[in-house]
N, C-alpha and C positions, 0 to 999 in steps of 0.2 A: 471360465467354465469349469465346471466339476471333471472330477474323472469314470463316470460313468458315457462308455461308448457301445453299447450294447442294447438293443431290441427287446428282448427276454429278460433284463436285470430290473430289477428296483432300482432307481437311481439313491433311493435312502440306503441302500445298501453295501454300497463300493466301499470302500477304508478310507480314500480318502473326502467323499460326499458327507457320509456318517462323523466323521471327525469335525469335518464345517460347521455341521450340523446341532452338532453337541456344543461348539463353540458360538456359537448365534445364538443359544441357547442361554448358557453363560453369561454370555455381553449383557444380555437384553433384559437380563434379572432385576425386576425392582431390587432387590436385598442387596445394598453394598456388599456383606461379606462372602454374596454367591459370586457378583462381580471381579472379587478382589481373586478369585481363582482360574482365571481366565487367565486364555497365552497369551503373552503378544507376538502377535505374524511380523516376520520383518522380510523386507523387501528386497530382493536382487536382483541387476539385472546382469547375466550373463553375453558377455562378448570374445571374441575369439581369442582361443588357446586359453579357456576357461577362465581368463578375467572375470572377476564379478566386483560391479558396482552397487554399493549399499544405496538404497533411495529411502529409506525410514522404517517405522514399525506402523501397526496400529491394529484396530479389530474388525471383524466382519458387523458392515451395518447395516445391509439387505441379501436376500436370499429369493430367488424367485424362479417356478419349475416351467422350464423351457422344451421346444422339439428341436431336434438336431435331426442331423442324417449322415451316412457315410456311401462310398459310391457313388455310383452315377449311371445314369438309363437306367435297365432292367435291372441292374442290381443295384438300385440306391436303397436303402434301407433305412426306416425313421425312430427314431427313439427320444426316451426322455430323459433329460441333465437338469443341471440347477446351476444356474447364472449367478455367482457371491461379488456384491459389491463392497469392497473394504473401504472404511476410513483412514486415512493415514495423518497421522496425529503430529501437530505441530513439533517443533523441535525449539522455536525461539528462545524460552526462557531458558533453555539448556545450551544459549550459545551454538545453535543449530550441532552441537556435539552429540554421541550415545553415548553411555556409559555401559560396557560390554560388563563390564564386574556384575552391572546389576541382572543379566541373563545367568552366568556363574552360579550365583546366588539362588536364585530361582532353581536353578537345576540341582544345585546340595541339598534346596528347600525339600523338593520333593522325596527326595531321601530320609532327609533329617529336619523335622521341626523347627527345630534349635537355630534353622537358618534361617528361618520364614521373619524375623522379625529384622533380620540383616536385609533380605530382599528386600522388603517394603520400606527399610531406609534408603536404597540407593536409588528406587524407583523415580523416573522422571516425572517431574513435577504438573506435567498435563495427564500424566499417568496417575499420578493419585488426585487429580482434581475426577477425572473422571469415575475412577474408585469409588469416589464420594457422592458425586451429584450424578451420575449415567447422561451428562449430557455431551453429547459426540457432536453439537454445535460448536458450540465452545474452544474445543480442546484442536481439531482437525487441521489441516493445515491449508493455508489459502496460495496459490502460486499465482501470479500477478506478472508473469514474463513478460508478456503482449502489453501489459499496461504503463510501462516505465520506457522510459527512454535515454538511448546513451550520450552518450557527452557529444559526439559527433554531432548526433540529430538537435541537441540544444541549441549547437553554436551556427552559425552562418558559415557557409564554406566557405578557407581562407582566399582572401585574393577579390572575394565576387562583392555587387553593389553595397547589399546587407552587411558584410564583413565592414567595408570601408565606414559606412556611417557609425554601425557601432561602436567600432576603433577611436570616433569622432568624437558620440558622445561621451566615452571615459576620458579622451582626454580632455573635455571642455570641463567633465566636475572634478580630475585630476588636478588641474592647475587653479581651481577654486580653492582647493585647499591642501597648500603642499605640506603641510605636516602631516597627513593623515593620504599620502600619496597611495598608498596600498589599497584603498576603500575608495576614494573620491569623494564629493565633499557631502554635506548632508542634502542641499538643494538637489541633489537627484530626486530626494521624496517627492518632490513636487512631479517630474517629468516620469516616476512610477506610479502616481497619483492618473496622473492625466489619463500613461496606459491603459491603466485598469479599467479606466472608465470608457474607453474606446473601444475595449475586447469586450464590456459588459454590455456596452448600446444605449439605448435609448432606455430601458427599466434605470440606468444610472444615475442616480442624485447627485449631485456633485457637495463635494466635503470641506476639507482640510488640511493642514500638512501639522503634525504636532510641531511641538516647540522641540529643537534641538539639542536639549538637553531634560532626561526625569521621562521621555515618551512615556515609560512602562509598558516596554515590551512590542509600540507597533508605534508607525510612520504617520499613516496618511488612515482618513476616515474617509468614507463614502457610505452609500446607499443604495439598497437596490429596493425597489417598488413594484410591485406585483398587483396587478389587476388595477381595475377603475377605481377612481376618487371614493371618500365614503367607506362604509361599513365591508365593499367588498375589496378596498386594498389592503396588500400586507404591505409590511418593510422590516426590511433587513438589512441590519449593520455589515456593512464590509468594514474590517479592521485592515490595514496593509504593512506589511514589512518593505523594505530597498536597501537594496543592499547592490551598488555600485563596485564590483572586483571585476579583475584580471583574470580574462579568458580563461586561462590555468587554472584559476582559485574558486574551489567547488562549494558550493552552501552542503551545509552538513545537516544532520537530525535536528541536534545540537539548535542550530540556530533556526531552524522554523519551528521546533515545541515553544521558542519563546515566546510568539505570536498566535500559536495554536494555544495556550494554558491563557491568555486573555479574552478567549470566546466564551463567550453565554450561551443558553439555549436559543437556538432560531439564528444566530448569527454567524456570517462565512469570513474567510481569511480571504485573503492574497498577495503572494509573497513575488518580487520582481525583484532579477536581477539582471547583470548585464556577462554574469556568467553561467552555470550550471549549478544540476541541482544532483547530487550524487545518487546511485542505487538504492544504496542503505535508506535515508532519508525518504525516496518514494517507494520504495517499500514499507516503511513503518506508517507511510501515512494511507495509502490504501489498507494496511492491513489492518490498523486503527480507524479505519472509515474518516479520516480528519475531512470535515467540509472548506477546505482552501484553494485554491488556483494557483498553479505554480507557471510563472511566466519567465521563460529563462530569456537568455540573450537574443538567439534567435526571433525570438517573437518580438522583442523588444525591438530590434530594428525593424521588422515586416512591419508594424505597425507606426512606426516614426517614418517609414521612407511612404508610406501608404497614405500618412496624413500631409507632408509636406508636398506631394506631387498632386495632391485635388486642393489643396489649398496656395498651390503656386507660390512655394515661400522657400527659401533655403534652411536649409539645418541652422544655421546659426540664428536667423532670425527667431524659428522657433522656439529653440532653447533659451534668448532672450527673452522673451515674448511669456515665461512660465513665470507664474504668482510666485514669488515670494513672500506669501504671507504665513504667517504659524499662529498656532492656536492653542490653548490650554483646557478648549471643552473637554466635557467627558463624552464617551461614544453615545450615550444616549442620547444627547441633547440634538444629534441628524436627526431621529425620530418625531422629535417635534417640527421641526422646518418644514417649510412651504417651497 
């Protein structure tokens, strides 16, 4: 809220309301170079014995004239403020870092010219994109804390049912392939395969497992179907990554872009493993909108102990009981099947 607390005042009038004011005014300038003179607000938040924590910069992107009041019973008193909604502007490509020089700068600018062409070099790069195009979409920063999950909530709690089976399945594709004991063997694709199609349901077409060697970048193919037969269904390629590691050993950015840069338009990922999936990684992929599924361990076992106990079978049995077959289609070619 503004700093207008007064009955009798203009709220456009306070020092610090008229300052907002002037800067909403700025921001919102078609002409880059009215833009390019605009402050940037940075953010504090003050905690005790005057600690303050930096939370970012960025500019005002609403403005809106509100009633307040002060007091209370006979003496409350009502008046009118202005409500500034700020954007606060991404940090990513700057390594979630600021560069404080480039404030410096700004502040010699305003003195001296001669600096203005130094500030506009150090300026952060969502800062001159904004500069350029006025678009506060773009630039603004998305937080996604609710939406990622830590390592804890991936895995199965150690010791409990879930725990023991998964524990089972690495070691059954462990000793399938002990040269490669760190990962497990490739036949996991097949029982990441299976997963997917069980968390997806009944829209799930069933696929493939690529060939073990040349995949290009993903595992297992399926299908998902949408709507009735005919002109009103669609389908959609699911491409799959598997990645069979040790509890400890976290999937990184790194290894789901490689299965995410294999998507076409209209078509989703799904990435299974029998470990986690790091912060970073579902950060970047909410924050890039990636259309993947990420099935860590925990699910992995929900869904293997959920399918052997209505199908009355033991784990081994199951794990036997998975296609070994591989395949050198290309993903379009589910599109055609029946």
């Amino acid at each position: 809220y503004g700093d207008n607390k007064r009955p009798d005042t203009d709220p456009a009038t306070t020092r610090g309301n008229k300052y907002l004011l002037d800067q909403f005014k700025i921001s919102h300038d078609p002409n880059p170079e009215v833009r390019a003179t605009a402050v940037p607000i940075i953010f504090f938040e003050t905690r005790k014995q005057g600690e303050r924590i930096f939370h970012g910069y960025g500019v005002i992107k609403n403005v809106k004239l509100v009633t307040q009041y002060t007091g209370s019973g006979a003496d409350k008193a009502y008046f009118s403020n202005y409500l500034f909604t700020f954007c606060v502007f991404s940090m990513k490509k700057e390594q979630e870092g600021f560069d404080w020089p480039w404030i410096e700068a700004r502040k010699q600018a305003a003195k001296d010219k001669n600096f203005l062409s130094l500030a506009n070099a150090l300026a952060p790069k969502e800062w001159k994109f904004w500069i350029r195009t006025g678009d506060l979409e773009k630039v603004r920063r998305k937080v996604y804390g609710r939406s990622t999950s830590k390592k804890e909530e991936q895995l199965p709690t150690p010791g409990s049912a879930d725990d023991k089976i998964l524990n089972q399945i690495y070691e059954y594709y462990r000793k399938k392939d002990n040269s490669k004991a760190h990962s497990g063997a490739f036949e996991f694709e097949g029982l990441a395969k299976e997963i997917t199609r069980l968390i997806i349901g009944d829209a799930c077409h069933d696929g493939w497992v690529t060939k073990s060697s040349g995949d290009g970048g993903y595992d297992f193919v399926l299908r998902v179907d949408i709507g009735t037969k005919g002109i009103s269904q669609v389908r959609q390629v699911v491409l799959g990554q598997a990645k069979c590691y040790r509890r400890d050993q976290r999937i990184t950015g790194e290894a789901v872009d490689r299965v995410v840069a294999r998507l076409k338009r209209g078509w989703i990922a799904a990435f299974v493993t029998t470990s986690f999936f790091s912060d970073p990684a579902q950060r970047e992929i909410l924050e890039d909108d990636y259309p993947i599924m990420l099935i860590s361990g925990k699910q992995v076992a929900q869904t293997v102990r959920k399918y052997i106990y209505e199908k009355n079978i033991t784990l081994q049995e199951y794990l036997d009981s998975l296609s070994r077959d591989q395949s050198f289609k290309s993903p379009e070619d589910i599109l055609k099947e029946e």
